[in-house]
Phi, psi and omega in degrees: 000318186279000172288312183294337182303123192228167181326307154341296183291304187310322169279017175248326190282326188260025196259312184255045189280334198266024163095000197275126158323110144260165176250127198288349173281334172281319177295331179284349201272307210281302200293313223050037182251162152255151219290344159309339194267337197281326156349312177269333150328277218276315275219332200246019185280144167288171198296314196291020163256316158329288196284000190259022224228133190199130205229149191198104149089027216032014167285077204279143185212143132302137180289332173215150151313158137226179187277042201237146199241127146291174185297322196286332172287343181296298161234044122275346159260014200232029203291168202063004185247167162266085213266166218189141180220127165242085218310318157212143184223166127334300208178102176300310173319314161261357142301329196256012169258333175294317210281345165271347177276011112359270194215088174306270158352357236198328202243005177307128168079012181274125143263104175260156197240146169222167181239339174197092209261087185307329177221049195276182225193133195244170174306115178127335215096334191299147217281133175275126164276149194179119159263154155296146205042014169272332194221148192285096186239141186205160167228134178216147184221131180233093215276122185228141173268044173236166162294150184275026146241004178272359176242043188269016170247013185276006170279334195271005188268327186304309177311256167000284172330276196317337210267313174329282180315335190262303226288304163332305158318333180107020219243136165258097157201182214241195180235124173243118215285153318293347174214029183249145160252143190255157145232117180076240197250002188260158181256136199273312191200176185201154171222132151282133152209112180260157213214140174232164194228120168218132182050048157089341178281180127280120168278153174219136138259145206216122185241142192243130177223146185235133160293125128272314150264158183297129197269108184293319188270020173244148169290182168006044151212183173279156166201154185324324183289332202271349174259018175282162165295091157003311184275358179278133170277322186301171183235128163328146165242188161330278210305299187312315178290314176338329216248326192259262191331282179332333194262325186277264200342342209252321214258305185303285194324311183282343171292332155298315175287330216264345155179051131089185199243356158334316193285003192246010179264346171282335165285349137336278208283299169007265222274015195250096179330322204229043168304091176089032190229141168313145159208210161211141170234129184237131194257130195019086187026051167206138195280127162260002175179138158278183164140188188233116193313114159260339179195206172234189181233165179297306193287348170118347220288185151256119166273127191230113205271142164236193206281348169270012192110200158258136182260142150256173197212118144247172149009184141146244188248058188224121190251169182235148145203154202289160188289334160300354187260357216205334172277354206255005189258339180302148220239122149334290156270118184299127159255137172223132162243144154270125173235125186248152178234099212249117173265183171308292199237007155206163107333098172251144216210137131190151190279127191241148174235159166010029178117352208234142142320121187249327177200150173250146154175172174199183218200147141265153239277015179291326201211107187236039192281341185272002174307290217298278161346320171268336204285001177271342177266309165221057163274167192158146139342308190284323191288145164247183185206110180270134168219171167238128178221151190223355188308326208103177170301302177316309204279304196305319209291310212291320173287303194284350175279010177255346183268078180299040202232146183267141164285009229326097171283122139305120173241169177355151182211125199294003189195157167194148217352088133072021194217092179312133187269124161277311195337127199282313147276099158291357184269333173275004206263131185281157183315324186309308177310331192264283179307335182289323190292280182341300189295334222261356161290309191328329186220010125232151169256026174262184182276138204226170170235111188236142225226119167240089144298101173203217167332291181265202167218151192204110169228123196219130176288140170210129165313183188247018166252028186042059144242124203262096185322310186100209212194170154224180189250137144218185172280156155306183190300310169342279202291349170284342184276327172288319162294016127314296182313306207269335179266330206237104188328125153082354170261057186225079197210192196262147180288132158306206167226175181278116179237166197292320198226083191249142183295318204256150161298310151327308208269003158260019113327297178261001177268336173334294211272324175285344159282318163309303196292322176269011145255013159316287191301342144289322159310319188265352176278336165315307154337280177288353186274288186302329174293302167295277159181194177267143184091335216238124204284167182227086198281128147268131164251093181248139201216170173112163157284330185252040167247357153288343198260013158294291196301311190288324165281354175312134160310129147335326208258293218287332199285351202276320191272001193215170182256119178222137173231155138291080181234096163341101148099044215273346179278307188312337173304322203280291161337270185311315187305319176265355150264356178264357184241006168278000000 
């Protein structure tokens, strides 16, 4: 239906989005229909639009606002930005990340609107739901002279700036750090911002979506209308909030360039729900740390005090949620495992309860005294202990003497959860290889390229029917500098950084060893791309010590056009995924 929708229909909606009694001789003016023509126009509307049309005296109203805008309303609510209207798209987001590799020079203050958005995305990968005119959606890109890493509070000055702006309005919410509004536990509204670095500037996109009507098929949330004040007889419209959020934003942002979001944290915490309240935060729905929220940091993190201290907590692949909210999921009968991940050159552990990650470390395998050390803080009878290993024998032996415990190593399997082995010998495939692919459902079900940067680098495809493809070896960074070191006359010096075009012998050195492992990662997601069909998306999942300095290297273009996540610890995952489904 929403394919069908033609110029007509967009101008008739938005003639009556803000609720107000029109006359169909005025509506025929605004449309440029005659006024017999609007009956069938309307008639061809979607159904959750239709039934919302109520005629009196030739007089048409909506029954509620909606969020649907024309140009002249648009920018009146907007002055001074460069405004855009996208009746449907993909992503308003990812139009204005196309539209900067364009017309770089062009886009500081562009905003665009959208009304109905086929794929839009919320923070984590998650998909944001929106019909037309329910939910308030906009994109703005704001040209910053700082490093993108100096804006990593610029998700909570948005929250804040939106939270000001509803507030002005009459709209009561509040913020759950880091950037989603809230009222209580339903959510109101989310912000995205992804940041691209060009000719020395920051590009920031910063994509916002607001419940304007109550959304019947998302859950536990809210929308402005159903938080307006009672007592206003006008009903907010679209413009006015847009208009209000854009006036904080237009006001915040150059005091945030100019010294930082130190000067915005006590109003942050004000508006900061859950300020002095338990709470627990969890990395793919399992809890990694308690506490009790005492503030934020200048730079954005949370602070958070536990019983080891105050923690800061940033961003990422991290949910909040208050403890009352998390405790009624915990299972009566306790299940507890150590699940080890015996690498080339250290031993990563975590102690798991009833499903949840409870504490992470590692150790190399010279000194593993803090295994032995925590197994006295959560070791029992009752635990079992799983591993994945590629160490070897000495080193496994190195392990078990901190374990007063029998070990289970699991290794390589021709299937698992539902996911088929090709490795022609499951008996040659390393275990590590077997579980990253296992873990890497946690966090996408598409056909992925999953990449582990460590000692070696091992990038292995696995479809999106759960067949695990195979992969290849190459060396890590380590063993490329050393065989560099050892073989080659006159390479044997400390490593550079990396560059598109590097000059020095260090740093063509390391733009070398890093241009092979990401053109490894192209080659194979190009594979696996062709393999899948067209259309259909293809993810990297890069895990290891070197995947973040991977991620930074990757084309701009290709990290823009694919979904590449970053996850610390992908066997234990891979682990945890098979023992909770054994």
């Amino acid at each position: 239906m929403f394919e069908m929708m033609r110029e007509q229909h967009w101008a008739l909606l938005a003639a009556l989005a803000d609720g107000l009694p029109q006359h169909v001789f005025e509506l025929g003016k605004r449309t440029g229909m005659k006024p017999y023509q609007l009956n069938g126009v309307w008639q061809q509307m979607p159904p959750h639009i239709r039934g919302l049309l109520r005629q009196h005296d030739g007089h048409w109203r909506l029954v509620r606002p909606l969020a649907v805008f024309d140009e002249a309303a648009l920018r009146q609510a907007a002055p001074g930005f460069q405004t855009g209207i996208l009746h449907e798209c993909t992503s308003s987001n990812d139009v204005l990340l196309e539209e900067i590799k364009n017309k770089p020079e062009q886009m500081h203050r562009r905003l665009l609107v959208a009304h109905y958005q086929s794929a839009g995305r919320g923070r984590q990968g998650r998909k944001w739901v929106g019909k037309t005119g329910e939910c308030l959606m906009f994109s703005l890109c704001w040209v910053f002279d700082k490093q993108q890493a100096d804006l990593g509070a610029l998700a909570l000055l948005t929250a804040l700036a939106c939270q000001k702006g509803l507030a002005c309005l009459g709209v009561r919410a509040e913020i759950k750090w880091p950037n989603d509004l809230v009222v209580d536990s339903r959510k109101l509204g989310g912000i995205l911002i992804e940041t691209l670095r060009r000719d020395g500037k920051t590009y920031a996109v910063i994509g916002i979506g607001i419940n304007f009507v109550l959304p019947k098929e998302v859950d536990n949330a809210v929308s402005v209308q159903a938080m307006f004040q009672t007592g206003n007889k006008q009903p907010v419209g679209a413009a006015a909030v847009l208009g209000a959020v854009l006036q904080r934003l237009d006001q915040m942002f150059p005091l945030f360039e100019q010294r930082g979001f130190v000067v915005f944290v006590e109003d942050y915490q004000a508006a900061h729900r859950d300020q002095g309240r338990e709470v627990c935060l969890l990395s793919d729905g399992q809890v990694m740390c308690e506490g009790r929220v005492i503030g934020v940091g200048p730079h954005g993190a949370l602070l958070l005090e536990t019983e080891e201290g105050v923690r800061e907590i940033v961003s990422g692949e991290v949910s909040l949620r208050q403890s009352s909210e998390i405790k009624p999921m915990v299972k009566n009968e306790e299940t507890e495992y150590l699940l080890l991940d015996g690498g080339n050159s250290q031993l990563k552990w975590a102690w798991v309860r009833n499903g949840r990650i409870v504490h992470l470390n590692h150790a190399p395998y010279r000194d593993l005294s803090e295994l032995g050390r925590e197994w006295v803080q959560y070791g029992g009878d009752e635990i079992r202990i799983v591993g994945s290993a590629v160490c070897g024998p000495i080193k496994k032996a190195q392990v078990a003497e901190h374990i007063p415990r029998e070990i289970n190593w699991l290794a390589s399997m021709p299937q698992g959860l539902g996911i088929r082995n090709h490795y022609r010998n499951p008996a040659e495939h390393g275990a590590d290889r077997w579980f990253n692919a296992l873990g890497s459902r946690r966090f996408t079900q598409n056909a992925c390229v999953v990449v582990s940067c460590g000692t070696a680098v091992t990038i292995d495809a696995l479809s999106e029917d759960n067949h695990y493809l195979g992969g290849t070896i190459m060396p890590g960074f380590h063993l490329m500098k050393e065989a560099m070191a050892q073989k080659t006359a006159n390479l044997n010096r400390p490593l550079g950084k990396v560059y598109p075009f590097p000059t020095t012998t260090p740093n063509a050195l390391a733009s070398g060893m890093m241009d092979a492992v990401c053109g490894s990662i192209l080659l194979m997601h190009a594979r696996l791309k062709e393999k899948t069909g067209a259309g259909k998306p293809v993810d990297v999942v890069l895990t290891g010590g070197g995947a973040a300095r991977v991620a930074q290297a990757m084309p701009q273009a290709f990290v823009l056009d694919n979904t590449v996540k970053i996850i610390d610890n992908l066997v234990i995952y891979g682990l945890l995924n098979w023992v909770e489904q054994e």
